[in-house]
Each structure stands twice: as structure tokens, then as C-alpha cells.
N, C-alpha and C positions, 0 to 999 in steps of 0.2 A: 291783365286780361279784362280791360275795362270798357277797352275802346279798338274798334276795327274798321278800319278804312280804305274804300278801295276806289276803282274805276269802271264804273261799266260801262261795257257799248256794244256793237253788232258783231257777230260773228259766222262762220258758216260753220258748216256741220262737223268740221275736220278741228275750227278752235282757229281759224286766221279771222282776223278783225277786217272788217266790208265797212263800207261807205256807204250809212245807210241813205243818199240819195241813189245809188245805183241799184237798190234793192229796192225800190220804191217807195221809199218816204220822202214825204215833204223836204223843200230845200231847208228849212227854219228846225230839222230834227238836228237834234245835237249830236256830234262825233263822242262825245264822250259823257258821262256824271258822275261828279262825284258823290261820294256817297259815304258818311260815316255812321254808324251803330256804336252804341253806347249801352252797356250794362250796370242794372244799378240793383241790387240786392233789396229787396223788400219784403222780409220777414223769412219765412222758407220758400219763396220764390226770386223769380228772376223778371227784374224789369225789361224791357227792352227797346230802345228809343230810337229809329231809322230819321236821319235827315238827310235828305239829297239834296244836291246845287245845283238847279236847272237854270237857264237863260228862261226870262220872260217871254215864253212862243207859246203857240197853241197844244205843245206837246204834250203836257202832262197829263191827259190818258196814256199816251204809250209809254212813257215814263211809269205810270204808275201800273200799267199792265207787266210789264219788264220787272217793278219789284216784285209781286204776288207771286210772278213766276220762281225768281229767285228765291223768296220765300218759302215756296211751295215744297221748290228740289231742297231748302234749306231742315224745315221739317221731314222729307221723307229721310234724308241722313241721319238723323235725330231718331226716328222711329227704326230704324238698322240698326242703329247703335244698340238703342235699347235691347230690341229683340237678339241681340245677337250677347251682348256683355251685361243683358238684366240690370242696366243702370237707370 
């Protein structure tokens, strides 16, 4: 439980993956990123290390608007949990 590694890319509202030129992004957006997170225990907390694999394009705003989001829905889980199991 150290290391989690996935894929992100576009989707529509139902959870099928789009092509985000046909959604209107730039041709140079990428169909896919990979993306690994790494935890590393630091005292009584928890580190947390995001490195994504982008091609060199102008994307990396919407790349990194894409993590905040995930991170975002990643905390609100986090904050459910809690309130719900007091952990």
C-alpha cells in the first residue's frame, strides 16, 4: 500500500472515455496520463508524492486542472469516511 498507479483521461457523464479532440481540446491534448502516487510515512503523518507522465505540449494546465479535481473528489472521500467511521 505504497504506491498507486493509474490512467487518466476524458470521459462523459455516464464513465465512457471521449476523445478529448472531439470535446474540444487542442489536437496536442493527450488521450491518456499516466499517473503514479507514492506514500511515504513521516512521523504520524502521511506523505504523499503525485508524478504524472505528460508529452511535452502546452497542456499542463489542463493536466494539472484534471489533478486538483481528482484530488479534490479524493479528499471529499476521505472526509465521508471520516465522518461516517470517526477515523
Amino acid at each position: 500500500m505504497q504506491r498507486i498507479e493509474f490512467i487518466r483521461n476524458l470521459a462523459d457523464k455516464d464513465g465512457k472515455r471521449v476523445d478529448p479532440v472531439k470535446m474540444g481540446m487542442p489536437p496536442d491534448f493527450p488521450q491518456d496520463v499516466r499517473t503514479v502516487v507514492t506514500f511515504k510515512t513521516v512521523g504520524d503523518k502521511t506523505e504523499m508524492t503525485i508524478t504524472e507522465y505528460l508529452p511535452a505540449t502546452s497542456m499542463f494546465e489542463y493536466a494539472e486542472a484534471g489533478l486538483n479535481q481528482s484530488l479534490d473528489k479524493m479528499a471529499a472521500s476521505f472526509a465521508k469516511a471520516q465522518a461516517r467511521f470517526g477515523v
